[in-house]
N, C-alpha and C positions, 0 to 999 in steps of 0.2 A: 474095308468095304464101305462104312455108313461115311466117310469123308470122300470118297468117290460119288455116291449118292447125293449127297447133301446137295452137294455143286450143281445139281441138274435143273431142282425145281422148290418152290414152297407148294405148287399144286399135290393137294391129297390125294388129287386122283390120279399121279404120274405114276405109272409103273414103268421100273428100269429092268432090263437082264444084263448082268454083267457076268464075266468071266472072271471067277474069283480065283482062280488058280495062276493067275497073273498076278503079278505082284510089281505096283499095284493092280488093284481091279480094273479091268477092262468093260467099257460100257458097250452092247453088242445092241441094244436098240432101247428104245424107250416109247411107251404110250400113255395116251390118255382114255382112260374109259371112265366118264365117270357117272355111268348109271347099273353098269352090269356088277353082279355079285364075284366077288373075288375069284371064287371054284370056277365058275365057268369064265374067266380072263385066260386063268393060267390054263386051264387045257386048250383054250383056243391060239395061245400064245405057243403052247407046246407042241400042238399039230404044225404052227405054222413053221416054225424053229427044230424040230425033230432033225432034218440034215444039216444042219449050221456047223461049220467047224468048231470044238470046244462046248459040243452041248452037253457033256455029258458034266461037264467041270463049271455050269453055267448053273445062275440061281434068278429067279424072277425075285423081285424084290418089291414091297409097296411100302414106299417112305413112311409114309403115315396111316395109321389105324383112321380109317374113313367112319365117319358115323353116319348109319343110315337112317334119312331122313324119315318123317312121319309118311308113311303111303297118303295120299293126299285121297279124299273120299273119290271113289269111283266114278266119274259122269257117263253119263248113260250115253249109248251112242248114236243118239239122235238127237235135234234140237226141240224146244218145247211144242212146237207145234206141230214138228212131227211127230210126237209123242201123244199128240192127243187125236192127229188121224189117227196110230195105231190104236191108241186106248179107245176111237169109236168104232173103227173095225174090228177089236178084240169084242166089245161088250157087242155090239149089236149082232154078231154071228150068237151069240151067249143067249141072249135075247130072243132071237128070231128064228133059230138052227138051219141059219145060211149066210151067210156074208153080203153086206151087203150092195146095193148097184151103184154103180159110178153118180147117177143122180140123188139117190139117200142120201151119200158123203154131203154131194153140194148141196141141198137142204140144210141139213145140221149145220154146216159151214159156214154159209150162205156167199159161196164163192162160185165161180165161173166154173164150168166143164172141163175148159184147158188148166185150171190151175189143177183142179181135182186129180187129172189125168199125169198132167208133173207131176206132184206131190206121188201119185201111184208110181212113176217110173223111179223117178228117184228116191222111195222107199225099197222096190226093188233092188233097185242098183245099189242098195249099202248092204244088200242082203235082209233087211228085218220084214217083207213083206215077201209072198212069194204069190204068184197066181199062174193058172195054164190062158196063155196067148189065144185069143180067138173064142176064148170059152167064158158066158158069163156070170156073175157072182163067184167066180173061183178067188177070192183073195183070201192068202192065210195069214195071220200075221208067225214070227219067226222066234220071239222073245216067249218067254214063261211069262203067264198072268205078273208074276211078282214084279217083273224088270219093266212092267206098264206105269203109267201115270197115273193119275186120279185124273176121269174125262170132268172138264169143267163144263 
């Protein structure tokens, strides 16, 4: 079997299923996955391969022992500046016990209506800000105090 293998790939992340009851081994597909954890390859591998002729006489195979890298630190899901509309719409709802108005932002900011009012839509649109349409001071932000910035 590992001389059937070998043939395929030096990629660590190639997983093979061969039919080993063939002599020699029979190579019945091969992939690459190289982010996903092992456990969930082979049961997606096995959903997808359940009716294949010889599944039952078939082995997933991963050439090489993958070492998982370091989880790289987490980035937040917004960029810095969006980060600090949220962190001034977090603190000044904190501040004030109401969120505050499209003109407060551009104050602090000391930017234009229309950017204020992007920056609002497309905080919404990533999901981290939520507000009711039509209605005003309704903005909430969507993250935990913790997942906020420090407002500069």
């Amino acid at each position: 079997m590992y001389t059937a293998v070998a043939s395929l790939t030096n990629d660590p992340t190639s997983i093979a299923i061969l039919q080993v009851s063939a002599d020699p081994p029979v190579l019945l597909a091969e992939f690459t996955v190289p982010t996903a954890p092992e456990y969930k390859v082979v049961d997606k591998i096995s959903r997808a391969f359940w009716r294949m002729p010889h599944y039952s006489t078939s082995t997933i195979w991963f050439p090489k022992q993958r070492s998982r890298p370091a989880a790289p630190a987490a980035s937040p899901p917004y960029t810095p500046k969006q980060g600090q509309y949220l962190a001034f719409i977090y603190y000044y709802t904190k501040l004030h016990g109401r969120p505050p108005a499209q003109a407060d932002i551009q104050r602090y900011f000391g930017v234009t209506p229309p950017t204020v009012h992007q920056m609002i839509l497309k905080l919404e649109e990533l999901g981290l800000l939520e507000r009711a349409p039509g209605q005003a001071r309704s903005l909430r932000v969507r993250l935990p105090h913790e997942a906020l910035p420090d407002l500069k």
